[in-house]
N, C-alpha and C positions, 0 to 999 in steps of 0.2 A: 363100315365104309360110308362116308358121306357120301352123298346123291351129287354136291354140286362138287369145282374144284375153286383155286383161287384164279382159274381165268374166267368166268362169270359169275364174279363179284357184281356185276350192274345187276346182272337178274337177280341174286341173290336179294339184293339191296330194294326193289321194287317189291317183290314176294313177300319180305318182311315188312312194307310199308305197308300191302294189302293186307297182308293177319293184323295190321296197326288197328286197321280203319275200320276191319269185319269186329275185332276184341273192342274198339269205341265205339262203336254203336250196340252193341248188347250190355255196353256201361248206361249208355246214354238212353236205351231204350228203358232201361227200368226206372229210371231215373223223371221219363216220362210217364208213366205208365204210374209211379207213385203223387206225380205232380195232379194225372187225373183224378185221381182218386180220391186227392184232397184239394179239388174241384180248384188248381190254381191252375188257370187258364192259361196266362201270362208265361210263368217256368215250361207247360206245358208247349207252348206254343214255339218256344227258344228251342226246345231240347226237338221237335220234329222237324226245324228248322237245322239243326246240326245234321240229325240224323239224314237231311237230306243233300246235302252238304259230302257226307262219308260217303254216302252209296253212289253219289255222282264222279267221286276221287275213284273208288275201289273199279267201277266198271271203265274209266278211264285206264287205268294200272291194269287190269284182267287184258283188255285188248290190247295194250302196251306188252305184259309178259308173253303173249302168247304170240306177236308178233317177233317179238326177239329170238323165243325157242325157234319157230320157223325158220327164219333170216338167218340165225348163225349156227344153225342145225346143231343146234343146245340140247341135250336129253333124245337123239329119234326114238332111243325103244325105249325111252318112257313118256315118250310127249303125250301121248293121247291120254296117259290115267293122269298126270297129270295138270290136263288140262279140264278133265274133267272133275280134279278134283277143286280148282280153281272155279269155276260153272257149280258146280254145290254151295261151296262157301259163299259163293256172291249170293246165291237164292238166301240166305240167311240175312245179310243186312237187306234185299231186296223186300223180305218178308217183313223187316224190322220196318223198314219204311211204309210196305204196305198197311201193316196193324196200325202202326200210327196215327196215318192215314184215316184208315177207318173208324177211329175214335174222333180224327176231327170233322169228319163230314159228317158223319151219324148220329155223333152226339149219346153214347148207349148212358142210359137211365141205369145204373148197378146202385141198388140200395147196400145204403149203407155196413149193413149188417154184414153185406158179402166182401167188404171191401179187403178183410184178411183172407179167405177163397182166393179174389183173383192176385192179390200177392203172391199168393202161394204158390201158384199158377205158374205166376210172370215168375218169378224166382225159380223153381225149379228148369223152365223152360231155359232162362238164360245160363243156368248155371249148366246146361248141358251142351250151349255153345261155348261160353268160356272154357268150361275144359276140354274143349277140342281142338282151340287152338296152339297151344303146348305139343299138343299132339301131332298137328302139322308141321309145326314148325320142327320138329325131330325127324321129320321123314326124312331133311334135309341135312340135316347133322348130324341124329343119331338115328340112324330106322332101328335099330337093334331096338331102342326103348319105346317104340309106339303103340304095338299093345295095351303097354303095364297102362300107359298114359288113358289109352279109351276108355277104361272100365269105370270112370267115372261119369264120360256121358251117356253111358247105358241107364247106369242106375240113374241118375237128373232126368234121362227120357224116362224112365219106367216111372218115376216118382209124378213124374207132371202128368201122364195117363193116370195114374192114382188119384191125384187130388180133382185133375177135370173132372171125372165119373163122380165123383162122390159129392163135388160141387153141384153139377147139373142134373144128380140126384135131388139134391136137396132144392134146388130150383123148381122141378120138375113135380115136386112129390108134396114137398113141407110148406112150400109159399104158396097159400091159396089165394092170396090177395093179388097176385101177378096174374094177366091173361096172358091167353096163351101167344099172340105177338110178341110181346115182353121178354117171357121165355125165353122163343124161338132165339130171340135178338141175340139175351144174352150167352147162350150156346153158341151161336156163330162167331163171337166175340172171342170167348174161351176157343174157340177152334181156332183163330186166329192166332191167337198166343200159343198155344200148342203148336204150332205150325213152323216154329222156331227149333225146338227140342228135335221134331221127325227129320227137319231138314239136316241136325248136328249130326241125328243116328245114321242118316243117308251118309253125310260124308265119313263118320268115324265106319262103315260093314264095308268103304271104296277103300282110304287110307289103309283099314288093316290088310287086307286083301296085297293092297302095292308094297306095304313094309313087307311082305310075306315074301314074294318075289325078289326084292332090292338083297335080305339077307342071307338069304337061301345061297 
């Protein structure tokens, strides 16, 4: 049974423009995050520019959906989970903007060497928001399938804690030419990027939870 009917088609239609804007900026984020890396300023600077851009539409559209559910008393005994499943996803491009961010104010010095590390990183972590959008977007069409859909950003979260640790092991342990400022820096940096994956797993343990209720 679908969540929504065809007389809030408008919601509908705002919900999918906000899974638009949350699935474009974890395109656009890595996208940024490889232009760092290969120290091109310029791409860099465009793509934080978009990204800020998405996060300013997505949080216009969140207070837009959530005032329409109110207003035409759309979903009452599901509004709160999913409104808060709306308030998750948003901290994901919020996060995507924040990391950004913190790459253009800060400036982090990542030698080169680590530059497939934090790929690795940024890749698993997006790939663990990417596949959760699929996932949402079924809660609304198909709950039956949302499930089967999460088990992909479990493993993408569980993968980017893999590579973090083993990365800021080798930070930590193998670069003795790094102080320990250095370090610290670039740990905060990789927390940052990780920070994308915990927020997908946040929303993929809320979603399954409400598919569980919707099919029951």
């Amino acid at each position: 049974m679908a969540v929504f009917t065809r007389t809030t088609k408008n919601l509908i239609l705002k919900i999918d423009e906000f899974f638009d804007d949350i699935d474009l900026g974890l395109l656009v984020f890595r996208e940024g995050i490889k232009a760092y890396l290969e120290k091109d300023m310029e791409a860099f600077n465009r793509h934080l520019q978009k990204v800020e851009q998405l996060e300013s539409n997505a949080d216009k559209l969140q207070r837009s959906i959530e005032n329409e559910m109110i207003t035409h008393s759309i979903l009452p005994q599901h509004r709160a989970e999913v409104s808060s499943l709306i308030d998750v996803l948003d901290e994901i491009i919020d996060t995507i903007k924040a990391t950004l961010n913190e790459f253009s104010i800060e400036l982090p010095d990542i030698p080169s060497s680590l530059n497939s590390n934090f790929i690795s990183i940024m890749e698993a972590s997006v790939c663990a928001g990417e596949e959760l959008i699929p996932a949402a977007r079924a809660y609304f069409k198909a709950p039956y399938t949302v499930r089967e859909k999460l088990l992909k950003v479990y493993y993408f979260e569980s993968e980017t804690d893999k590579v973090s640790r083993s990365t800021t092991r080798i930070i930590f342990q193998d670069m003795k030419d790094l102080d320990l400022a250095r370090k610290s820096h670039l740990r905060y940096i990789i927390h940052h990027i990780e920070n994308i994956s915990d927020n997908a797993q946040k929303a993929a343990d809320l979603l399954s939870g409400m598919a569980i209720k919707i099919v029951m």
